[in-house]
TIFI-652710 format. One line per field, with one value per residue (C-alpha): residue number from 1; x, y, z. Coordinates in steps of 0.001 Angstrom, whole numbers. Example, Ala and Ser with C-alpha at 12.3 -4.5 7.8 and 13.67 -1.06 7.14 Angstrom:
2
i: (1,2)
u: (12300,13670)
v: (-4500,-1060)
w: (7800,7140)
***
This chain:
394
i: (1,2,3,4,5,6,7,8,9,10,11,12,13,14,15,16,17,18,19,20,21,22,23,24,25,26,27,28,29,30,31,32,33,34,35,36,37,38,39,40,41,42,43,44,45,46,47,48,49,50,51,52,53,54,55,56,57,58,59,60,61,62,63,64,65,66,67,68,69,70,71,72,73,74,75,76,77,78,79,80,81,82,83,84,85,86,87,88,89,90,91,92,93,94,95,96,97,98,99,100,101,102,103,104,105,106,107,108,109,110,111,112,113,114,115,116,117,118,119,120,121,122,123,124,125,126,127,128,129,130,131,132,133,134,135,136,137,138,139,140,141,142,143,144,145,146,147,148,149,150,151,152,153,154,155,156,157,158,159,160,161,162,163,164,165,166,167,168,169,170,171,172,173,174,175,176,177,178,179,180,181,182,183,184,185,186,187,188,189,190,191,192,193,194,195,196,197,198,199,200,201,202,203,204,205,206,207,208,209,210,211,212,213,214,215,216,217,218,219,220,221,222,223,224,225,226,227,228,229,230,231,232,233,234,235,236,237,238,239,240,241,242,243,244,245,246,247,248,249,250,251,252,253,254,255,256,257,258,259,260,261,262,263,264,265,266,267,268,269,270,271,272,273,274,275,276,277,278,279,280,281,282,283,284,285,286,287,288,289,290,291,292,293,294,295,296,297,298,299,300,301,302,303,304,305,306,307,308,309,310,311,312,313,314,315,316,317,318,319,320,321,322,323,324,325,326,327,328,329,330,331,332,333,334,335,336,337,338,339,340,341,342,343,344,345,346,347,348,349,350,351,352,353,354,355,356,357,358,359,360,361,362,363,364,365,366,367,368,369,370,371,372,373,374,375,376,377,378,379,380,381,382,383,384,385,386,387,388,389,390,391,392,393,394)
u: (36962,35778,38160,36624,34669,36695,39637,37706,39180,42894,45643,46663,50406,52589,54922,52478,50482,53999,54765,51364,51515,55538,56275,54589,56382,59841,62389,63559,67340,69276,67297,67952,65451,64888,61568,62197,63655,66803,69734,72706,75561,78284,77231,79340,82981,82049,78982,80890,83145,80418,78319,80855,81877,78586,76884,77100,74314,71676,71644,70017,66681,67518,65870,62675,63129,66683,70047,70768,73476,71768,69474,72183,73498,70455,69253,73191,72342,68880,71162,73567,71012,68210,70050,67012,67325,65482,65396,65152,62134,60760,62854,61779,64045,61711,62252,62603,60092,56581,56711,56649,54706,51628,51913,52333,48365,47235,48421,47887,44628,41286,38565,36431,36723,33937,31369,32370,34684,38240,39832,43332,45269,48023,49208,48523,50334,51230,53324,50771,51295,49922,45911,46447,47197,44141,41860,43620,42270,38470,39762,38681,41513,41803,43633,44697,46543,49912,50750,52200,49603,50082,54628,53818,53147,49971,47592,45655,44605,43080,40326,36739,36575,34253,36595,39641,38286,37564,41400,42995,46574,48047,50847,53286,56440,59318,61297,58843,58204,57732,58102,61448,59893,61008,58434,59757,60179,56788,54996,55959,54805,51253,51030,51434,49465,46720,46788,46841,43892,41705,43509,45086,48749,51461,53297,56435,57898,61743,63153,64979,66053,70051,69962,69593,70697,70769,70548,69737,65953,64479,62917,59796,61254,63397,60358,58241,61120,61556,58261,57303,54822,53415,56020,52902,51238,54508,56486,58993,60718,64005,65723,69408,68167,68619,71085,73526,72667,71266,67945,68252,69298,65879,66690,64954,63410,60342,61133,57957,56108,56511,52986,52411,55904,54366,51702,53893,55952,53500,51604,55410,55913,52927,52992,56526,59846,62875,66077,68544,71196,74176,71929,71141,75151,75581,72861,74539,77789,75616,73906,77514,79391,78445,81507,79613,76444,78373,80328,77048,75265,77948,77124,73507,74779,76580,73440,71066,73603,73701,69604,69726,72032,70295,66366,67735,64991,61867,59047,57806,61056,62820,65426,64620,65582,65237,65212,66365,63749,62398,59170,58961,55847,54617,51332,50111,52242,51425,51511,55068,56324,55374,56763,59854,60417,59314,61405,64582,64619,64149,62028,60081,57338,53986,53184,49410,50579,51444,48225,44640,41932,39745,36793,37836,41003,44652,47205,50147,48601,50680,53930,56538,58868,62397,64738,68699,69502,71790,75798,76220,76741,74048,71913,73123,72584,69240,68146,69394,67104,64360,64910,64945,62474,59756,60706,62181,60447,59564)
v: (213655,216468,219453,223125,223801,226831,224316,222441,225042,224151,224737,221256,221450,221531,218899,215902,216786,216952,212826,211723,213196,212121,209097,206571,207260,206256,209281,209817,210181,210680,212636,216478,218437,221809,222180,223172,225732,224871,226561,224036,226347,225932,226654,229312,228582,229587,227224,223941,225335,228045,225109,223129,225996,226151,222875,222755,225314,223048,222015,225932,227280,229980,233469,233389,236691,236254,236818,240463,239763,238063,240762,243704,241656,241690,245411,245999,244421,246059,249495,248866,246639,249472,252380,251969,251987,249426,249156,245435,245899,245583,242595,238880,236092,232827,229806,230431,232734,230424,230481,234324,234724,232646,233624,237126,236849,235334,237851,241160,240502,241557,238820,241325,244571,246838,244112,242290,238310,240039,239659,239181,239442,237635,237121,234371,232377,232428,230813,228392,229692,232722,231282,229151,231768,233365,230513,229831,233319,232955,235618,235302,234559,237199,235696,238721,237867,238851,238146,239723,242157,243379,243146,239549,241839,241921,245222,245812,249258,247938,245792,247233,249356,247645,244800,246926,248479,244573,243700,243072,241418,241999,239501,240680,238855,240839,239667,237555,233573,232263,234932,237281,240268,243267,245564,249020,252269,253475,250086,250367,253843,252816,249949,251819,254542,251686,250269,253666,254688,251129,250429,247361,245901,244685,241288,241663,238474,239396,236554,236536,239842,239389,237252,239913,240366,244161,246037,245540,245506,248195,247436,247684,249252,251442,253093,253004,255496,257488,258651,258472,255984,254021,251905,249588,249545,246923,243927,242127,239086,237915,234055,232492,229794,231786,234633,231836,228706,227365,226443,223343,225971,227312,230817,234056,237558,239479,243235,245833,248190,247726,247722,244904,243178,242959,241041,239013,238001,237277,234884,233102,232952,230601,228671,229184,227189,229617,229006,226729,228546,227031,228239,231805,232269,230922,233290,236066,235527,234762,238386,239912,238687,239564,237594,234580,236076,238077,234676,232987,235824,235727,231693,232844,235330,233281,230665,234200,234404,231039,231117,234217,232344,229302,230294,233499,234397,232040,234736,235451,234072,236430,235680,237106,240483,238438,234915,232294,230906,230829,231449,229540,230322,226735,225384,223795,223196,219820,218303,220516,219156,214917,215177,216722,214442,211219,212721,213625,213001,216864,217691,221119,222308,223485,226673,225939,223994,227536,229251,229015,229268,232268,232831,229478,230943,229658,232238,229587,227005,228423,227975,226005,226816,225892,226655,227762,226149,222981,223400,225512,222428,220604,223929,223443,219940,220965,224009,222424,219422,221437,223560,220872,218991,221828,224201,222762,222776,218720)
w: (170670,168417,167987,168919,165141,164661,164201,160893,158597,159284,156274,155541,156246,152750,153332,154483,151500,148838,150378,149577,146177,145016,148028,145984,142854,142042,141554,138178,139591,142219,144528,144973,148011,146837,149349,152363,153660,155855,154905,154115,154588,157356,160512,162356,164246,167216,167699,169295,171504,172905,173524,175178,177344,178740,178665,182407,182219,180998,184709,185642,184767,182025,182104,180528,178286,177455,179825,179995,177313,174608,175099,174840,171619,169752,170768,169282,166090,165924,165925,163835,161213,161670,163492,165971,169604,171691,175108,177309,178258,174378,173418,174021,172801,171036,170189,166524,164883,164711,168262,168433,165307,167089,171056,169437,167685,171234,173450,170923,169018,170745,171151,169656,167159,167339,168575,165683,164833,164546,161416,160913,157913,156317,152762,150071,149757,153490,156847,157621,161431,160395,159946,162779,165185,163593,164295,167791,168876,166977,164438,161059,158626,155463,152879,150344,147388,146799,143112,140579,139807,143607,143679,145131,148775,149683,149023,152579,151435,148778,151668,152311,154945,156838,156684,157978,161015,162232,161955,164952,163666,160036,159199,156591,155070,153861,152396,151372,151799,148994,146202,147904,147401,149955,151300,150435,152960,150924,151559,155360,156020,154223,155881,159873,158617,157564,161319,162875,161032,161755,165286,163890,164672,162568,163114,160458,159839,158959,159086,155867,156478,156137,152997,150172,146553,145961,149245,152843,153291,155300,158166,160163,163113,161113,159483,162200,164566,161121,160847,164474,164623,167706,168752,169866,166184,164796,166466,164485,164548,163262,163917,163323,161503,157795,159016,161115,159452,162527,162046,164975,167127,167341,168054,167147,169129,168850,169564,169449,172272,175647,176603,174041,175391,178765,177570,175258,178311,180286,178320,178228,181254,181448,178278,176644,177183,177633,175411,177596,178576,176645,173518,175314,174597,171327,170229,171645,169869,166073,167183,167620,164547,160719,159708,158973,157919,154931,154074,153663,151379,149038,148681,148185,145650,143453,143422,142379,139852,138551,138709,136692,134141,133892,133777,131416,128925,130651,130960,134372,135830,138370,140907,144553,146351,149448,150793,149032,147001,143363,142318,139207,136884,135805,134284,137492,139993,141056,137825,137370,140987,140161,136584,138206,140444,138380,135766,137658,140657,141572,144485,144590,146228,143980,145411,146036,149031,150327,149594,150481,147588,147460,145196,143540,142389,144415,143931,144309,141848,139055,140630,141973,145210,144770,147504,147347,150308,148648,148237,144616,142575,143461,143150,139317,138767,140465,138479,135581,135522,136313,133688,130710,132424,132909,130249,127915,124223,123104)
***
């Protein structure tokens, strides 16, 4: 059976594509994953005995939006994280971000824009769930480049106009997946201003948002109640699986406007699963307690600073103000990612895997993604290979 055409154009997903290229070559070493991004740090106290407290609950139906108390939780943590105050009736709880990020392009992007195929915009390199959603709804995806040249965030000013006032969705990453790069209060206030002016809404993917080197990110929502914009124009969407170390858990919220809530909800109520309840009130304790997110920065701090130590004076290199990966300049990054691995063992992901080609031209092909997820010695053994394997001078 034939899929629907607009389903032809699918991003080939990055990790089926890495085994074909390094699963029939013999590792160099003892393996080491630096690909993917699941966080390898202990998972919170609490989790086990919250769980066992409550597994008689997986015998109920849970609440499809989230208990009022997982709800209270996170609208706690939005004040205290953003100093913004949101209401019940704007929160959802997900199933981890992609679910949100997705059901959030169905139920908010128009069918059509001014007559016109919506467009809907996302970085390059990109969440893969980000083009899908835009093909799920018949939107046209807009791949804009976010390199160097651009702060590695992507410019949407910088689009045609005729382009803009088609956009019905605009993804944006902060900090940002792959690169790290935060979106700054400046970038923010363009960026609403931008879907004000076309009618457009933001879907901020701030996920990463508690695992920073310098200084808390700002936030979407934060911005958006400083300078007074729509509350409908921006929905955001956070997860426990990189602040708690619980990406199994499968945990996350979407928070935004209540009109655009309503509609959020209601296409869950049809075609989402609600969080068991036994997860409902782990979730609500990870929400309540920085304890454990602060313990597990530090861990990411002292691998930024061993990153900064080892990779010291190789141009373009630049450890993260966000996330936990490096964005490691190479040659091309598939050749860099097989020699790696045949090499050493090392396993990284070439950062055209993350990125959709545009004009001929792949903004990921000259890089590798390496993520800080491992324990901090065998980040080092890691990063160390890699660097005398892929930089060193023969």
């Amino acid at each position: 059976m034939a899929l629907p055409e607009r389903f032809s154009n699918l991003p080939d997903y990055a990790f089926p594509r890495l085994r074909k290229l390094l699963d029939h070559h013999p590792a160099g070493g003892d393996p080491i994953a630096m690909t993917i991004g699941e966080p390898r740090h202990p998972m919170p106290e609490f989790v086990a005995p919250i769980l066992a407290a409550h597994v008689h609950e997986f015998g109920l139906y849970p609440p499809n939006d989230g208990t009022p108390s997982l709800l209270a939780a996170i609208s706690a943590w939005l004040k205290r994280r953003y100093g913004v105050d949101i209401a019940d009736n704007r929160l959802m709880v997900l199933n981890g971000t992609r679910e949100g990020l997705f059901n959030a392009c169905i139920a908010l992007c128009a069918e059509s824009k001014r007559g016109k195929q919506p467009a809907v915009l996302m970085p390059n390199p990109f969440y893969q769930v980000y083009a899908v959603a835009a093909l799920t709804v018949g939107a046209e995806p807009v791949y804009v480049p976010a390199t160097a040249a651009t702060g590695f965030l992507p410019d949407y000013a910088a689009l045609p106009a005729d382009v803009l006032d088609r956009v019905g969705v605009a993804y944006i990453c902060s900090p940002a997946n792959p690169q790290g790069a935060v979106a700054s209060r400046a970038y923010w206030t363009q960026l609403l201003a931008l879907a004000e002016k076309h009618d457009f809404t933001v879907l901020a993917d701030e996920c990463y948002s508690d695992i920073w080197r310098s200084s808390p990110p700002v936030g979407a929502l934060q911005v958006a109640a400083e300078i007074g914009a729509d509350p409908e124009r921006v929905f955001t969407f956070h997860s426990l699986s990189k602040r708690s170390n619980l990406p199994g858990l499968r945990s996350g919220f979407v928070a935004g406007g209540a009109l655009g809530m309503a509609r959020i909800r209601q296409l869950r109520a049809f075609a989402g699963a609600p969080l068991p309840l036994p997860i409902q009130r782990v979730s609500e304790a990870a929400w309540n307690d920085e304890g454990h997110v602060a313990a597990s920065r530090a861990l990411y701090h002292a691998k930024f600073d061993l990153a900064d130590e080892i990779f010291q004076g190789i141009q373009g290199f630049a450890c993260p103000e966000g996330g936990f990966f490096l964005w490691l300049p190479v040659a091309d990054g598939e050749a860099a990612a097989l020699k790696l691995w045949q090499k050493t063992g090392v396993r990284v992901l070439p950062g055209a895997y993350l990125s959709r080609a545009v004009g001929g031209h792949n903004p990921g092909a000259g890089y590798i993604r390496v993520a800080l997820v491992a324990s901090y010695d065998e980040t080092k053994a890691g990063l160390t290979a890699l660097r005398d394997c892929i930089y060193s001078v023969e």
